[in-house]
C-alpha positions, -999 to +999 in steps of 0.1 A: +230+161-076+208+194-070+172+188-055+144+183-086+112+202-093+089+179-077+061+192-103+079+173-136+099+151-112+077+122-132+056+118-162+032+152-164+015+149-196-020+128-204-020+093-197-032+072-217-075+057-218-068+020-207-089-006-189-084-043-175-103-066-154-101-065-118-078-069-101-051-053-125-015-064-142+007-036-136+031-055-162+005-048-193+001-007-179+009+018-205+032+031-188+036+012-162+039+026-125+077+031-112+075+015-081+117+020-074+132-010-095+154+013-106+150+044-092+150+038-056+183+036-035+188+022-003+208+032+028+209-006+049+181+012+067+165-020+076+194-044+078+177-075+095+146-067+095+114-094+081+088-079+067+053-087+056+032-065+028+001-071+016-004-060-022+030-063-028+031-074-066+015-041-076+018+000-076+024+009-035+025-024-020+050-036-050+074+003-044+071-004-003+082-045-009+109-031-031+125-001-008+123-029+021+146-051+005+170-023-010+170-012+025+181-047+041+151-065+050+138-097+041+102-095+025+070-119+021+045-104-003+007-117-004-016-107-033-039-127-055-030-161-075-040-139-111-015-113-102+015-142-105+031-124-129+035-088-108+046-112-079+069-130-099+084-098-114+088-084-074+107-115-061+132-112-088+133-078-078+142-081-046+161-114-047+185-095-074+195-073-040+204-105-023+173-104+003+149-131+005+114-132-014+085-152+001+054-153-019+018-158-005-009-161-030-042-155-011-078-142-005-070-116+021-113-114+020-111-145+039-105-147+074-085-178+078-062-169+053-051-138+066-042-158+099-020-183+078-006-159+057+006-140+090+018-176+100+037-187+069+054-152+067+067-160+104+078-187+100+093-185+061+110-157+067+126-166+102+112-135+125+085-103+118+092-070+128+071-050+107+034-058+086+026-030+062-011-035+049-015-020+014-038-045-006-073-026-011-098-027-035-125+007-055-145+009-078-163+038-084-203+044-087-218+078-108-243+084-079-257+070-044-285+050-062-261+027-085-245+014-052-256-020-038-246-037-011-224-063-023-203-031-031-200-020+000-193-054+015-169-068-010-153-028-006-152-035+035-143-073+032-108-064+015-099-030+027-108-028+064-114-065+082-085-080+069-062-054+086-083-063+120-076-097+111-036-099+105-028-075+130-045-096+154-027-124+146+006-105+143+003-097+175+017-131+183+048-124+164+054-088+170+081-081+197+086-046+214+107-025+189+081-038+156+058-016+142+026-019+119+020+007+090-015+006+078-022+022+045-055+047+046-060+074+017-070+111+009-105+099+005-102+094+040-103+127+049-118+147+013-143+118-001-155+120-034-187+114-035-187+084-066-163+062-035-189+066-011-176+028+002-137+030-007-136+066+015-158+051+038-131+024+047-102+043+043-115+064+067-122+033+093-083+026+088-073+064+103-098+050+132-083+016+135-044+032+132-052+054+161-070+030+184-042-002+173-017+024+187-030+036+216-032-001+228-002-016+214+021+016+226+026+003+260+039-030+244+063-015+228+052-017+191+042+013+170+017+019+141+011+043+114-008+049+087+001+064+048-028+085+032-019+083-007-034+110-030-039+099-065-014+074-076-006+059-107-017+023-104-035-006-114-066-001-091-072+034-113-079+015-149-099-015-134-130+004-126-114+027-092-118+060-120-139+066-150-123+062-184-130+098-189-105+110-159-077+086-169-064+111-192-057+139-168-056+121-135-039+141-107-037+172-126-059+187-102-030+185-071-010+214-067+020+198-079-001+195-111+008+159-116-002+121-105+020+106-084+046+073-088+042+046-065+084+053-056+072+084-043+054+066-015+085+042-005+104+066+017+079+073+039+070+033+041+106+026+049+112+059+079+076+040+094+094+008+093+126+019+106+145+026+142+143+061+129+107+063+137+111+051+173+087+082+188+065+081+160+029+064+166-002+065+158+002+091+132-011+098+097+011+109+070-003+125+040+015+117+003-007+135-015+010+163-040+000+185-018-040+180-013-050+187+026-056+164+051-070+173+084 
């Protein structure tokens, strides 16, 4: 097989205007996200391995859950209890590739949850040797004024203290050789002005990333961070975009195009991997080609 164009690698035409409540079924997209259920193919990268992802029935969580197990690794998933049928749809997924599917419906806002959920994965999936923390939530504003406050908290609540919150208790867990890959975005670095909170917190995880590695490197365990650009997902039709930018969404990349949550998996799975055993504290862009400084 030659290489592809990467600019009509996927779907390049208009999406369609659709809109659901928060937090999303990916199932009832039109069309819905390829997140490698059929399209990704492993190479028993991560024979062994136990791994934990947050938003994992959905879009990036769901494509980085699914390249896990198609690489060799066990996998517990947490998301909400009204996204059962994405979950469900993941374990089968993953169980159809003989690896083991835990499921953790869950809160992450609340702080003793993420704690359990850390817990159960442990201990349900024998071992953990790698969290990846994908679950986040935006919703977009026209201008500063129409913010309030209860934005901005419920934006930090899911996005940034539950990572300080599992990765605290993974540390209990965690043995020299495991890694933690945090999941930041492009509005980290270029933030659009109606995501004042979203960018906000994706920019606390670049901070978190690099201060979580700088500790933990001396123990022996790595973490990362993926910046997505704009990815063809749930969290874009449930109030993260306008209607009036569904249409064209990502066009403005220079690769012309939105990407597909599959598009994200490799990069989830080298940051999991042996093969990324000098690579720490480090921020990859998976953007179509926007900057990130």
């Amino acid at each position: 097989m030659s290489a592809q164009d990467p600019r009509n690698k996927f779907k390049t035409d208009n999406y369609e205007k659709q809109e659901q409540e928060v937090p999303g079924i990916q199932a009832k997209m039109s069309p819905q996200p390829d997140c490698g259920e059929d399209s990704y193919h492993g190479h028993h990268r991560l024979d062994g391995f136990k791994i934990l992802v947050t938003g994992g029935d959905s879009a990036i969580g769901r494509a980085a859950a699914i390249a896990y197990a198609k690489e060799g690794a066990d996998v517990a998933i947490n998301y909400l209890p009204s996204e059962q049928q994405d979950a469900d749809d993941v374990k089968q997924v993953i169980e159809s590739v003989g690896q083991k599917a835990i499921l953790i419906p869950g809160d992450i806002r609340d702080e003793q949850f993420n704690y359990d959920m850390v817990q159960e994965a442990y201990q349900q999936l024998g071992g953990l040797d790698n969290i990846t923390l994908v679950a986040g939530h935006q919703l977009y504003q026209n201008e500063l004024s129409e913010f309030k406050t209860q934005d901005f908290t419920e934006t930090f609540e899911t996005n940034v203290y539950p990572v300080f919150w599992t990765v605290q208790k993974a540390l209990e867990y965690l043995q020299p050789g495991g890694s933690i890959t945090t999941t930041s975005s492009v509005q980290g670095y270029n933030p659009n002005p109606i995501l004042h909170d979203y960018a906000a917190t994706k920019a606390a995880i670049i901070s978190l990333t690099k201060s979580f590695s700088a500790e933990f490197g001396p123990k022996g365990i790595r973490v990362n961070c993926i910046a997505p650009g704009p990815f063809w997902s749930p969290l874009q039709i449930v109030g993260g975009q306008p209607q009036s930018a569904i249409p064209t969404f990502g066009q403005n990349t220079p690769l012309g195009r939105a990407g597909q949550p599959v598009e994200c998996a490799g990069t989830y799975v080298l940051l999991a991997s042996d093969d990324a055993s000098y690579i720490t504290g480090q921020v990859y862009g998976v953007t179509g080609g926007t900057q990130i400084d």
